[in-house]
N, C-alpha and C positions, 0 to 999 in steps of 0.2 A: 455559843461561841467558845472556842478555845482559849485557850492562854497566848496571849497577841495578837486575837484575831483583830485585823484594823477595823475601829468603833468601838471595838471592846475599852473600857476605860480598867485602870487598874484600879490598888488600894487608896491611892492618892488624888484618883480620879483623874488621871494623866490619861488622853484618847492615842489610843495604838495606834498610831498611821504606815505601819511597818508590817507586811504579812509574817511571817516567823518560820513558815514555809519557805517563801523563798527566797528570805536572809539565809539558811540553812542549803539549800540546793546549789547558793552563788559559791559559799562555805563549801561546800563540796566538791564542787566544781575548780574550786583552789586550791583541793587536798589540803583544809583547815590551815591552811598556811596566813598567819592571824597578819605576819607585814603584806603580803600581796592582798590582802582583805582588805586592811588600813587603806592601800594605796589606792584600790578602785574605789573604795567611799573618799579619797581626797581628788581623785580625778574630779569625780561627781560632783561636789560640793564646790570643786574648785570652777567649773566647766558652765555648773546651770546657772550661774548670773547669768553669762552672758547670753545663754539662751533664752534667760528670762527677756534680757532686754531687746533682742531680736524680736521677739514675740511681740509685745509693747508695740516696737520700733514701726514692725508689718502691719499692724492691725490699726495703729493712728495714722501711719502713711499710705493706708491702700495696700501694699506690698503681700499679699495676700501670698505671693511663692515665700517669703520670705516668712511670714508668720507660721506657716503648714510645717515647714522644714523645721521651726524651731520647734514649734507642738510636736512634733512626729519624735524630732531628738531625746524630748524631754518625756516621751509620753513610754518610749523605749527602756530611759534608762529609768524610770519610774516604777516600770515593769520588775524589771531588774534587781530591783534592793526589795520589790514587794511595795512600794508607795501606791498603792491600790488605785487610792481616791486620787493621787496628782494625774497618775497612767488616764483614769478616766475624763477628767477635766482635759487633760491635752487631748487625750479621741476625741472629743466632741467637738473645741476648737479646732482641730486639724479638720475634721469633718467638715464642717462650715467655713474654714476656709479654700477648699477645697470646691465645695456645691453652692454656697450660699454666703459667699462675702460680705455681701451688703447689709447682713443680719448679724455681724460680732457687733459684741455692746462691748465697752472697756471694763462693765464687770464682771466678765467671765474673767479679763487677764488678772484681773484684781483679786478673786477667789483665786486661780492658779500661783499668784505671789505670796497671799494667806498659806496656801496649803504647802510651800517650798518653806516657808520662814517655819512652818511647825516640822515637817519630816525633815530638815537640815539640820533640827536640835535632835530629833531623834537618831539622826545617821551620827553626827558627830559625839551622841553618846556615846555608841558603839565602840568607837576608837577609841583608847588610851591615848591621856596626851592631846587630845584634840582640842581647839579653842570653841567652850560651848555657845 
């Protein structure tokens, strides 16, 4: 593994949940511009409660359109910062809800809540200033 490859644990035994790849690529993509970096990790962070709680919302009320759209949202921007493991928990709930509604347990959303309250502390390290 490399240096933040996500699983990898550091000195402190902290687990990378963050590719470093492509933290790096979004970074470039911004032309290193460290405010417009700031703000898409505040969009993010500001943005996936509520997608968390659509997710929840679809998956105990049936809403089965409603839970895929939140998975699919979240599984996007999970991509996006490198959140490897959230990107894959929402594929698989988006999957199933999608083929196989009747087979969401509540803890899959439950690991997906886990795995946002750990990469949220990680994205909001990133940022100066950020409330950890």
């Amino acid at each position: 593994m490399t240096e933040g490859e996500p699983g990898q644990r550091d000195s402190e035994g902290d687990r990378h949940l963050l590719d470093a790849g492509a933290l790096d690529a979004l970074r470039d993509l911004l032309g290193d511009d460290a405010d417009a970096f700031a703000e898409v990790v505040g969009e993010f962070l500001d943005s996936a409660p509520q997608r968390l709680t659509e997710l929840r919302t679809g998956v105990t009320s049936g809403d089965t359109e409603l839970a895929a759209r939140a998975a699919h949202t979240l599984k996007a921007n999970g991509a996006t910062f490198g959140a490897v493991g959230l990107a894959e928990r929402c594929r698989e709930l988006e999957a199933l809800a999608r083929s196989a509604p009747a087979s969401i347990e509540l803890d899959r959303v439950d690991a997906i809540d886990t795995e946002w309250v750990l990469v949220s502390g990680q994205l909001r390290s990133l940022v100066p200033g950020s409330a950890a």
